[in-house]
N, C-alpha and C positions, 0 to 999 in steps of 0.2 A: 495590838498590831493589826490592821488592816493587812487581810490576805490578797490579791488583786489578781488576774486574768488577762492579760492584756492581748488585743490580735498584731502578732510581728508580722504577719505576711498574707495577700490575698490567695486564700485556695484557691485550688484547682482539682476540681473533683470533688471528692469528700473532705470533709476536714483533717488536718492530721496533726500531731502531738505538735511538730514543729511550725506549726500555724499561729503558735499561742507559747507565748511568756509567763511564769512563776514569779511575781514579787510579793515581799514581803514590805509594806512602809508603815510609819508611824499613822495614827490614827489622826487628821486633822485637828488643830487646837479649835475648840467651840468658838464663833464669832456671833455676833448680832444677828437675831433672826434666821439662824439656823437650827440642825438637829440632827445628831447621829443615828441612824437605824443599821441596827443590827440586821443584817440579812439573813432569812430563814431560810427559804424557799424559793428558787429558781425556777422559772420554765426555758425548756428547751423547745424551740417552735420552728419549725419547715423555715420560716420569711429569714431567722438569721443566716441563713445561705446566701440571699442576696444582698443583706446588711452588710456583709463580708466582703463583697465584690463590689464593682465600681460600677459594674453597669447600672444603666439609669432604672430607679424605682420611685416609689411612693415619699420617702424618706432619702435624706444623704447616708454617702456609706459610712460604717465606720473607720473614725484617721486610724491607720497603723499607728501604734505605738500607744494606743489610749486603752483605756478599761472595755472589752469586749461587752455591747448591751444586752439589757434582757431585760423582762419581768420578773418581778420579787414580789416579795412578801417579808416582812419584818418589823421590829418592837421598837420605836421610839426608846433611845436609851435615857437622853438626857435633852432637854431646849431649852435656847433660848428663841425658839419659833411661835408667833404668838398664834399658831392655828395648831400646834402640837406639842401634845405632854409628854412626859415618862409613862412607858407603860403602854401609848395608843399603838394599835397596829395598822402598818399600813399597806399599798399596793402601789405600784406602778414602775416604771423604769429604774431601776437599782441601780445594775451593773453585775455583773460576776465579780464580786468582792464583797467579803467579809463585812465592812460598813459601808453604807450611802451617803449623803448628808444630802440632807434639804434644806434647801433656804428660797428664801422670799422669790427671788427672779428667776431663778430656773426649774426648780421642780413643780413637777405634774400627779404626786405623788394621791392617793385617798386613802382615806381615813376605812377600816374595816373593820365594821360590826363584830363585838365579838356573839354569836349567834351559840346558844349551849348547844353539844351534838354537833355542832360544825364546826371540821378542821380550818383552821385559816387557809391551808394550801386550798382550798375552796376557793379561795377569792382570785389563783392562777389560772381555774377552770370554768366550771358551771354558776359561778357569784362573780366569776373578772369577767374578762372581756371575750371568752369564748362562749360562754353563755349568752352574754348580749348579743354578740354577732348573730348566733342561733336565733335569737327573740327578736331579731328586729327582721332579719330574713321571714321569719314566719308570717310574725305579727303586724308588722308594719309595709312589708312588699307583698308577699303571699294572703295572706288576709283567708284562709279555710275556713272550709264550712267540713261540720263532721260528714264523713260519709265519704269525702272528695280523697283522691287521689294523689300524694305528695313522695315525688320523685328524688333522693335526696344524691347528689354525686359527689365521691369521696367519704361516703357514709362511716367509714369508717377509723374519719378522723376526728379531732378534736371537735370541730364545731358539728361536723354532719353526727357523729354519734348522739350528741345532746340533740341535735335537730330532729333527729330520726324519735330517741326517747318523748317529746313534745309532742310529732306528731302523734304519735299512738296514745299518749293520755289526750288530746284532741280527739278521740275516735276515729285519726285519717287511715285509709289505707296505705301503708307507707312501702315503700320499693327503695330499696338504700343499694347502691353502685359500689362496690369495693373492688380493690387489684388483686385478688386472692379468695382460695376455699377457704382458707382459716378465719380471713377476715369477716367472710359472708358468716361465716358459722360463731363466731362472737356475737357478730349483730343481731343472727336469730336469737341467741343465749337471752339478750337482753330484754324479748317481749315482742 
């Protein structure tokens, strides 16, 4: 049984229970160049607020009535996909639902190391694309030298925290911006 998520209706405000539908459906019958993935691991991230609503962004909104998006994490169950086995894990747009399926034309899915010591839910954080985001800010626009001064704003979210951790193994002096004493007093906790 495929458990599924679905958004029946655009928020307003925060999310609320009646935003969002409970189904149960059958698990797709396997076709040509497909592949079931077991979904492990969800991330919950600030942007599905505006995935949710209609105004204009980066991406289309999600249709009401469809599988609510996200990022995953999960185990190839069975394929007939010729870039994925039984067993491989993978990353990228799931769904909120119990299984995924990738196939040829529409999935953007990767393939994820399994790395000893590292949880896979790694690969929704500091090995997915919050980490990259982090590294390419740094590495690739900021370009520091030790010693230098790295201002990070929102420090203490997902990407600014890894940014913030980076710079200091960099030797920068780092100044992280957060909305709160508790949040300032975490990021000191970290180094």
């Amino acid at each position: 049984i495929n458990h599924r998520v679905l958004l029946v209706r655009r928020p307003e405000g925060n999310f609320h229970e009646d935003d969002f539908q409970h189904e149960d459906v059958p698990v797709p019958e396997l076709k040509e160049n497909e592949a079931p993935v077991r979904v492990l691991y969800l991330s919950l991230d600030p942007a599905m607020r505006i995935w949710t609503s209609e105004k204009p962004s980066y991406r289309p909104s999600i249709p009401l009535g469809t599988v609510m998006d996200g990022s995953g994490v999960g185990i190839v169950e069975e394929s007939k996909h010729p870039g994925f086995a039984p067993g491989d894990a993978v990353s990228g747009m799931m769904g909120f639902q119990t299984y995924a399926v990738i196939n040829t034309s529409t999935s953007r899915l990767n393939k994820v190391p399994r790395i000893p010591g590292v949880p896979l839910v790694a690969a929704l954080a500091v090995l997915g694309h919050i980490g990259a985001t982090a590294c390419h800010g740094i590495f690739e626009i900021l370009n520091p030298k030790p010693g230098e001064t790295m201002v990070v704003n929102a420090a203490a979210g997902a990407v600014g925290s890894v940014a913030c951790q980076i710079g200091k193994i960099l030797g920068l002096r780092v100044v992280g911006i957060a909305g709160s004493d508790s949040k300032c007093e975490w990021l000191r906790s970290l180094g």
